[in-house]
PARO-284634 format. One record per residue (C-alpha): x, y, z; residue in one letter. Coordinates in steps of 0.5 Angstrom, whole numbers, plus 500, padded with zeros to 3 digits. Layout:
<recs>
XYZA...
</recs>
This chain:
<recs>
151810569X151804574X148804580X148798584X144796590X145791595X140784596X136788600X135794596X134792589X125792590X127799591X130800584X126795580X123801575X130802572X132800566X136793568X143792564X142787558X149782560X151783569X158781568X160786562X157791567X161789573X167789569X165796566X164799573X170796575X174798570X170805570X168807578X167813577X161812573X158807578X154807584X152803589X145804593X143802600X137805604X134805612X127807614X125813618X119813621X116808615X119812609X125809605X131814606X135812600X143813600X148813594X155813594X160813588X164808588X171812585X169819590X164817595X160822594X153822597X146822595X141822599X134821597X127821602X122818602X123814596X116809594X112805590X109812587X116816587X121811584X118811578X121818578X128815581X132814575X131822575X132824582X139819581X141824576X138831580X143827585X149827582X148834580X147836587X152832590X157834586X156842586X155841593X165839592X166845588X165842582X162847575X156845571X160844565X164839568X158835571X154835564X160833561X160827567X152826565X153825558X159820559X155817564X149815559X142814562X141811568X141803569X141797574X145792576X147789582X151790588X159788589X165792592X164790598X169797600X163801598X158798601X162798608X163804607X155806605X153802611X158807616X153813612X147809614X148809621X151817622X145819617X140816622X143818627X145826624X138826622X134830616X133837616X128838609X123833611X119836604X125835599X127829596X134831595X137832601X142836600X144838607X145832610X149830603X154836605X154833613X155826611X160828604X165832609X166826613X173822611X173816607X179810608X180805603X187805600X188811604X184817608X181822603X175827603X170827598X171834596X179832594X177826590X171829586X176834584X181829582X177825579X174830574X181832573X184825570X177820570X173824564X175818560X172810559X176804560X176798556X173794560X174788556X183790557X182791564X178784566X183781563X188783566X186785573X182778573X184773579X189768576X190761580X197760583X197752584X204751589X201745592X202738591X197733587X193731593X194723591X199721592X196721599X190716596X194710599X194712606X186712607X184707611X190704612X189700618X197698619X197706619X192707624X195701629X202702627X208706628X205712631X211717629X209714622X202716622X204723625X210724620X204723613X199727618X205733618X205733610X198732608X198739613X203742610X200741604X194743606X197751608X199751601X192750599X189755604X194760602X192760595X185760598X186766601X188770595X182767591X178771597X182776597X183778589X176774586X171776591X175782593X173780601X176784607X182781611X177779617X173776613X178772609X181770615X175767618X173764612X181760611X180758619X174756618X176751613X183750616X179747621X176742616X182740612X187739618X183737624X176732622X178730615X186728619X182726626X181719624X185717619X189720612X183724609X185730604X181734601X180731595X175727600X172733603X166733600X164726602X166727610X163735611X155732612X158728618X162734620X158740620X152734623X155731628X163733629X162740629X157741634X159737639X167739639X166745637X160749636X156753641X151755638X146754631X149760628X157758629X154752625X151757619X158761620X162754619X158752612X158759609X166758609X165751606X161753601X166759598X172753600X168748595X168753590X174754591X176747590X172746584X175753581X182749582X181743579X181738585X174737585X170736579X163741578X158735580X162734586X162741588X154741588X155735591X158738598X154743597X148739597X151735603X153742606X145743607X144736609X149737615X147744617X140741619X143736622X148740626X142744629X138738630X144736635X145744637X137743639X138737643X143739647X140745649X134741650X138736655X141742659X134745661X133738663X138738668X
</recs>
């Protein structure tokens, strides 16, 4: 059995036994939902609430005060859970010990469903706000039946109860994780056109101070191009990072702001030139056209960072240029924050 905490979690779970390969485990538990969890917790009145939620079912685990002296016993609490959680949906002991040997011993990797953990979160804040009813047991069955009969979105609207049974009706079974990451595995759509053939432009004084319609016409194409680069930007987001649409959107108008507006602003720049020029945006042209304030900048370069992966991922940039934007990333958000404070700064002044 898989259990997967967020970042902020995992000191919770340090005791459990740590998956020997992060990636074949992932796979696996993409692979095989039913036998993975992810894990998050709050505090209530300093104790740690801890909360697990299937990544196939959503079912429920809630685990009170989980500390230094109790999580030595978490691997058995996480198992006395899921006996619990699936009991309370109708679920017989037979199929539930069935589960549990399939499901092996209990083991740690990392969090990555970014559906379950939004999910998980939404439980968080109606647990704290429903409250405990067994402040001595650490197996809150109670609030595990309340937060359990609350309906779930991910492809549709479904309640636990309804998946857990489908679920030990058609999913008591392992999925050949190696077959499934390979054919569920992200796969680059390159449609645009080797950025190039623009290389001449850059700079081109005769350009820049000659026909306007000209510039304007180059300009039009690079950006077309462009679009078809943030389109597949968009799908790797989608389909590699496994990212929400809002999220995606942000992520592509982030960079869309990048590619089409400052590298285009003052001559033919393509994103072939990107990780040379972002310093200087994220520094200086950011946030002073843009950006209001630090956090607008740290927002901004999050984007970035995922589009320069993107760009290496793609071919157009190479791994030692990707960690140079990078680098250049940081470089231009302490600057940004410098140029955010000495604004601020100005305005007090007057």
């Amino acid at each position: 059995m898989i259990i997967n905490p967020t970042k902020k979690a995992l000191p919770i779970f340090n005791q459990l036994v740590k998956v020997t390969d992060p990636t074949i485990t992932k796979n696996f538990a993409q692979a095989n939902p039913f036998f993975s969890w992810h894990a998050n917790y709050y505090t209530l009145q300093r104790k740690k609430v801890v909360i697990l939620v299937n990544d196939l079912t959503y079912a429920t685990i809630v685990l009170y005060d989980i500390n230094a002296k109790s999580k030595k016993q978490l691997a058995q609490y996480i198992v006395a859970g899921v006996r619990a959680a699936f009991t309370l949906v109708g679920i017989s002991d037979t199929a539930i010990d069935k589960y549990l040997e399939m499901a092996g011993k209990v083991e740690l990797n990392a969090g990555f469903d970014r559906h379950v953990t939004g999910a998980m979160s939404n439980l968080i804040l109606i647990a704290e706000l429903h409250g405990l009813h067994e402040p001595q047991q650490v197996i809150q069955t109670k609030l595990m039946a309340y937060l359990m009969q609350i309906p779930f979105q991910h492809k549709k609207y479904a309640f636990v109860k309804d998946a857990a049974v489908a679920a030990f009706a058609t999913n008591l079974t392992i999925v050949d994780s190696t077959n499934f990451a390979a054919e569920n595995s992200y796969q680059l759509h390159k449609t645009w056109t080797n950025y190039h053939r623009w290389d001449k432009y850059e700079n081109d004084q005769a350009l820049l101070t000659g026909n306007g319609d000209r510039y304007e016409k180059i300009m039009a194409a690079v950006q077309s191009n462009n679009h078809l680069l943030l389109t597949e930007f968009k799908n790797y987001l989608a389909n590699d990072k496994g990212f929400s649409r809002k999220v995606i959107n942000k992520h592509a108008a982030n960079s869309d702001l990048f590619i089409n507006n400052f590298l285009l602003y003052y001559t033919i720049k393509t994103p072939l030139k990107a990780g040379e020029e972002v310093a200087e945006y994220l520094g200086e042209w950011f946030p002073r056209k843009i950006a209001y304030s630090t956090s607008d900048i740290q927002t901004n370069a999050t984007s970035l960072r995922k589009f320069f992966d993107f760009l290496v991922l793609s071919g157009e940039l190479t791994q030692a240029a990707g960690a140079a934007a990078k680098a250049a990333i940081k470089i231009g958000v302490n600057t940004g924050f410098e140029h955010i404070r000495l604004i601020e700064n100005l305005g007090d002044f007057y």
